[in-house]
N, C-alpha and C positions, 0 to 999 in steps of 0.2 A: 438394394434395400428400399423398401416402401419407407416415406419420408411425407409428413405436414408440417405445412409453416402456417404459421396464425398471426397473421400481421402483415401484408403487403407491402412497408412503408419502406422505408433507406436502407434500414436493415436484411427484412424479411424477403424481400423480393429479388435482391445482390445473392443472398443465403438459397432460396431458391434455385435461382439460373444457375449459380455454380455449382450445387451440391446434384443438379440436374444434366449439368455439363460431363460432371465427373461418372455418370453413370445410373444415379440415382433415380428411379420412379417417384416424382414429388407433385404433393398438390400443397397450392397456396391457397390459404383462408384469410377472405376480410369480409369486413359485414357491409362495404362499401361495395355495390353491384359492380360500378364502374370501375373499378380495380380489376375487376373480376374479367368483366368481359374486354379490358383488353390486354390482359394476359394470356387470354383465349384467345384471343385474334394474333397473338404474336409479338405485340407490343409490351413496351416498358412504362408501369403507371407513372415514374418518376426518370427525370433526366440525370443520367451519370454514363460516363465515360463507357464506351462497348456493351455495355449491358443492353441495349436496344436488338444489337447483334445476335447475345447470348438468349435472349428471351426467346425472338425468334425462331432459330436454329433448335433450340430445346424442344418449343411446341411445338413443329413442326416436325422434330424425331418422336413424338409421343411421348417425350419422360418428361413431359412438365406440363402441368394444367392449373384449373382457379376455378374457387366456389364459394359459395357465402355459409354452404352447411357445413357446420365444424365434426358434427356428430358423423356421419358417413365416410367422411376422409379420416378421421380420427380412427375409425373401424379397421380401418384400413393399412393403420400404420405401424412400421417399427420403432419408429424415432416421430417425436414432437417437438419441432421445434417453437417456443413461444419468442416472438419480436413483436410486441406491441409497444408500447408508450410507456416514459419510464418516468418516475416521480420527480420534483423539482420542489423548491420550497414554495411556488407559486400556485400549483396545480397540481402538489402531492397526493392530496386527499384523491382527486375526483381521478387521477390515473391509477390508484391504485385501487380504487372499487373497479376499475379495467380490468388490472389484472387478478382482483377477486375475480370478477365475471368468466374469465376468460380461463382461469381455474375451475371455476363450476362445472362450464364447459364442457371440457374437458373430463371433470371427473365424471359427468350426467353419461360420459361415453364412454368413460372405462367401466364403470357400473356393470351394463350390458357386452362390455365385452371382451370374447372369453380368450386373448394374450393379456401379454407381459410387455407392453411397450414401455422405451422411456422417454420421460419428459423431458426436457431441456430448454434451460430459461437463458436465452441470447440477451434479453433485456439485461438493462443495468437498473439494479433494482442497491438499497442501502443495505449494509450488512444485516442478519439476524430476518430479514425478510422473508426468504425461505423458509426458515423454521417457525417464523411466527405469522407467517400468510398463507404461503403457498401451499405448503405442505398439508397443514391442517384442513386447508379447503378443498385441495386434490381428495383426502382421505375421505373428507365429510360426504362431499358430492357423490365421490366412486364408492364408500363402503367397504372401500379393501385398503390395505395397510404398504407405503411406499417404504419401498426396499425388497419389500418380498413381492408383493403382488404385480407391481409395477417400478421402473425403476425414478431416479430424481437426480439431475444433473444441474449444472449452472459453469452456463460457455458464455466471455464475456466475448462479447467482437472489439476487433481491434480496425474498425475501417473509416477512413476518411472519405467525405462526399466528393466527389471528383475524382479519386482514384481508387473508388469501393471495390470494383473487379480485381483489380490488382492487388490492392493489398489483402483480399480474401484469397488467394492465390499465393500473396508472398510476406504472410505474416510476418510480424516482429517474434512471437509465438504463441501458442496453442495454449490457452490456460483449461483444463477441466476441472470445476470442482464436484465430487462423486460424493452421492450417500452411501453408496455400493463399490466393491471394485465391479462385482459384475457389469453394473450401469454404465462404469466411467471406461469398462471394455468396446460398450457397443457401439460409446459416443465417439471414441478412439479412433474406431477401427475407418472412421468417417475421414478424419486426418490421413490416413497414413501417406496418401502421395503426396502433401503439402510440407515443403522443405524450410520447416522453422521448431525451435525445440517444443519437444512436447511435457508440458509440466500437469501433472494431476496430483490435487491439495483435497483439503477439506472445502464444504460448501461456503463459510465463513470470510475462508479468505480469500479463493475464488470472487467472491461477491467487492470485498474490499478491492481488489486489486486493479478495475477497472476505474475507480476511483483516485485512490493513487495516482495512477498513471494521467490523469485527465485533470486533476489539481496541480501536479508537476509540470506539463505541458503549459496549462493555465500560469502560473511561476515564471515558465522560460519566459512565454512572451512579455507578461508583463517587467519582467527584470532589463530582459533585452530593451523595451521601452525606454525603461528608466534610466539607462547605458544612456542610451540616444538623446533622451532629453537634456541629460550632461554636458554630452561631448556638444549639441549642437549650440550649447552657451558658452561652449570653450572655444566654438568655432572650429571644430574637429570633424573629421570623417567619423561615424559612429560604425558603418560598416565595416569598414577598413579596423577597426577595434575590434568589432565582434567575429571577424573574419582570423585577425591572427588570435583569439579567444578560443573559436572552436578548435583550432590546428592541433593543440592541448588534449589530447585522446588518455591520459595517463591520468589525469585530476581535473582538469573541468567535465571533460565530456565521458565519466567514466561511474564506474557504481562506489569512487572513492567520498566519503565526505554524505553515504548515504545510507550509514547504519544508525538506527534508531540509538540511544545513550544517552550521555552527559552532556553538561553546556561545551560551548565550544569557548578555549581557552587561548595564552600564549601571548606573545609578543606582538603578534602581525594582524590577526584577524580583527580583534577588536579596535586596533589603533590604527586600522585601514581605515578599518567601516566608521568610525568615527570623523576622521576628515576627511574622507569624502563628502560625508554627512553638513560636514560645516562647509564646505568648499559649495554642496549645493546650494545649500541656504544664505551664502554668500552671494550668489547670483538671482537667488529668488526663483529655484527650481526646485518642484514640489517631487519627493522620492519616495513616495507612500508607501512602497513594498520594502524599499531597504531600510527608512527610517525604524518597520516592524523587527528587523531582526534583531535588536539588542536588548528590547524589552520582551521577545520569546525566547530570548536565550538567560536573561536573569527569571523567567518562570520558571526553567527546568533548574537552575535553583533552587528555588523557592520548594519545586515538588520534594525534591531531596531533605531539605531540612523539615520539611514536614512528613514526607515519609519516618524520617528519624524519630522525631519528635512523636510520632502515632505509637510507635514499636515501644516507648514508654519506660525505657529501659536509662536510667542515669552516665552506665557506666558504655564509653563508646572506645571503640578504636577503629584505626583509617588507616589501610592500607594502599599506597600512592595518591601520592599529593601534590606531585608535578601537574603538571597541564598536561602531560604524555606521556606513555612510558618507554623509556630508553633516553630521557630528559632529566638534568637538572632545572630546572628552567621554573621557578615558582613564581614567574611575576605574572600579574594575570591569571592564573591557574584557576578555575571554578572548585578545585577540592579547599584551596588556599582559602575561597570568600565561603565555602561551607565552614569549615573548619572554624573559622572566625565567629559567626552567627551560631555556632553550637557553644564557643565558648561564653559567648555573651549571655544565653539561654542558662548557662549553671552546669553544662555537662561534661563530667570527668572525660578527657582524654588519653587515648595513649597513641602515636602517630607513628606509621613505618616507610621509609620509602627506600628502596635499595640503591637506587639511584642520587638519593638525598644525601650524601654525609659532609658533615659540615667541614669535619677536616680537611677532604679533598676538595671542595669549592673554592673558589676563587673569583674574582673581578664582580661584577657587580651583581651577580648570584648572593653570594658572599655579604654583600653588603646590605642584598635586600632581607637576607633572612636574619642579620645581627640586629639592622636599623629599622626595617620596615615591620617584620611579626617577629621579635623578639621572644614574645610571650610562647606564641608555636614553636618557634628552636627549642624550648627549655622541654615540650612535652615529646619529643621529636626521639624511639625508640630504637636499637640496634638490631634487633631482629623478629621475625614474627610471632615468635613463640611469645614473646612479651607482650604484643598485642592482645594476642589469644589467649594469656594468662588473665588479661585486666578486664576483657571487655564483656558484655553481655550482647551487644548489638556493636557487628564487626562490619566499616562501610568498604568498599571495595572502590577504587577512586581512578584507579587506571591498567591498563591493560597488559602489566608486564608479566610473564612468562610465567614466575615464580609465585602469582597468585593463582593459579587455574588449581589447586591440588585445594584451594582454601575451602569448598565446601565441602568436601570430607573429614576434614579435620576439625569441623567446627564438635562442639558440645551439646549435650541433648538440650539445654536451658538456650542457646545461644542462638544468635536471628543473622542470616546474613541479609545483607542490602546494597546491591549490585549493581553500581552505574555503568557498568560495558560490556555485560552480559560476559561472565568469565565461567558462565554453566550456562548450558542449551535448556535447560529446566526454568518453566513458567512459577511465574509468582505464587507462591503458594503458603497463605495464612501463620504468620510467625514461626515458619524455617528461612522460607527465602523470598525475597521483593525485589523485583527487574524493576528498574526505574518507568520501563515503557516497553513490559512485556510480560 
């Protein structure tokens, strides 16, 4: 496959060697001569790991060269790939008039010419960028309409500096987001010997996911920090801590604990994170990252009662109200502190939990719900239909089995409002509201 890359930098040049390795006839574009000519001569513009080797060996089999003119390798190809410079809050503006340009480009040469290449943006660009930069400028420039005339993809890379070869070789996986299936066939078929899953989404999320993934990272380390900063006041191995931490592949180190939803509730989590909190500031160590998660766990909250409060509807009922379901367990429970702040607000309730009944509770379940919310016991319902008889805005509070049937059952007047997503179905204007989706 004819292949251009537009960007010689970490990215582009790694993307390059390999996609040239693999078989591929590719030219590299940058408007820096010097890049140019010594990727012609065999050389690597930037230092990383084998890539000196790959460069090499590539232009010297003839399936890989460099050029400053975008328009004549562009002529020339099936696939484009763009790796240029990607926005930051520092220097967003002036890299994205980049990759305005660098779409002009681009379209000044699909204009005159007469395939169907596709585009493909390697950059890590903010969601909605493509549809409100890219795309439009590609059109504006070329004249012809993306999806049909040409196609429009967005591949995020997944590569670290020092071990770029390799991990373009041995992803974690393969993200495409297509505007086309046809487009997101071509960019595919570029994958195929590369042994990591291959997932193809819309452009949207595509674009988010390289995101994610690099604020998460950003997370680890700083938490792991904040571990260390700890243990070394405790006079602790911190390694030694983070070390039997990862061993945990079941719930630390797993996709558990990392669905979007409701606050996090219970006995344990907050009454951790709490003294810990005081045990730091006991010693005079500063936890900026963990001190944050209990006042972004009382927002989601906050968003719930205000989602309620929007739907405008007096008469409410709450479907699980444990902290989880397959729990009795209401101490701590974020449905337990909603619940409360609706009642204070003036709004009728009617509350179901099937896990909740009072006569089979005992020990100090029992005692929090006689002594502690009193007032909640008394509005506390036997079964769903009672909710669904009283309510106009019905809140959905935890994840047990015997709510998933709840939004077909609802009423044509009636709103559901969904903290754990018990329907695959997005938000959608007074039928249904994902709390964070």
């Amino acid at each position: 496959m004819q292949i251009s890359v537009l960007g010689l930098g970490y990215v582009g040049t790694v993307v390059a060697g390999c996609l040239a390795r693999a078989g591929h006839e590719v030219i590299g574009i940058d408007a820096e001569p010097r890049k140019v000519e010594l990727v012609n001569s065999g050389k690597s513009p930037i230092i990383e790991k084998e890539l000196d080797q790959v460069i090499a060996q590539q232009v010297e089999a003839g399936r890989l060269s460099a050029t400053t003119e975008v328009t004549v390798a562009i002529q020339q190809s099936d696939v484009i790939l763009v790796c240029v410079g990607t926005p930051s809050r520092s220097n967003g503006d002036i890299e994205l008039r980049h990759v305005r340009r660098v779409c002009e480009q681009i379209g000044a040469a699909l204009r005159v010419h007469p395939g169907a290449p596709v585009v493909v943006v390697r950059s890590t660009l903010l969601p909605g960028t493509m549809r409100e930069l890219v795309i439009p400028t590609l059109e504006a420039s070329s004249g012809r309409h993306a999806g049909t005339d040409f196609g429009v993809c967005v591949n995020p890379e997944f590569l670290r500096e020092g071990t770029a070869v390799h991990d373009y070789l041995n992803p974690p996986k393969t993200v495409i987001g297509e505007l086309t299936r046809a487009s997101g066939d071509v960019l595919a078929s570029l994958y195929a010997g590369i042994p990591a899953p291959l997932i193809r989404t819309d452009i949207e999320t595509a674009e988010m996911v390289k995101y994610a993934d690099n604020a998460w990272h950003a997370l680890k380390v700083g938490f792991a920090n904040e571990i260390g900063n700890l243990c070394k006041a405790l006079q602790m191995d911190s390694h030694r801590v983070m070390e039997i931490f990862c061993q945990d592949t079941k719930l630390n180190l797993s996709s558990c604990y990392l669905r979007p939803g409701f606050a996090f509730g219970g006995s344990c989590l907050p009454k951790d994170l709490r003294a810990l909190l005081h045990k730091a500031k006991s010693l005079d160590v500063s936890l900026p990252i963990l001190a944050a998660v209990l006042p972004s766990n009382e927002l989601q909250i906050e968003r719930a009662l205000q989602t309620v409060i929007d739907h405008g509807n007096r008469k409410v009922g709450i479907l699980g109200f444990s902290f989880k379901a397959g729990s009795d367990d209401l101490r701590n429970s974020p449905v337990v502190e909603l619940t409360e702040r609706l009642l204070g607000k003036g709004f009728e309730l009617r509350i179901y939990d099937g896990a909740v009944r009072l006569a089979s509770i005992h020990g100090a379940n029992r005692d929090y719900i006689l002594h502690r919310i009193p007032h909640i016991s008394g509005l506390m319902v036997s079964s769903i239909d009672e909710v669904l008889e009283h309510a106009d805005t019905i809140v959905i509070g935890n994840a047990a089995p015997e709510f998933r049937d709840i939004p077909r059952r609802l009423g044509l007047r009636q709103t559901l409002i969904d903290l754990v997503r018990v329907s695959e179905s997005r938000s959608a204007s007074g039928v249904y509201e994902g709390i964070c989706w």
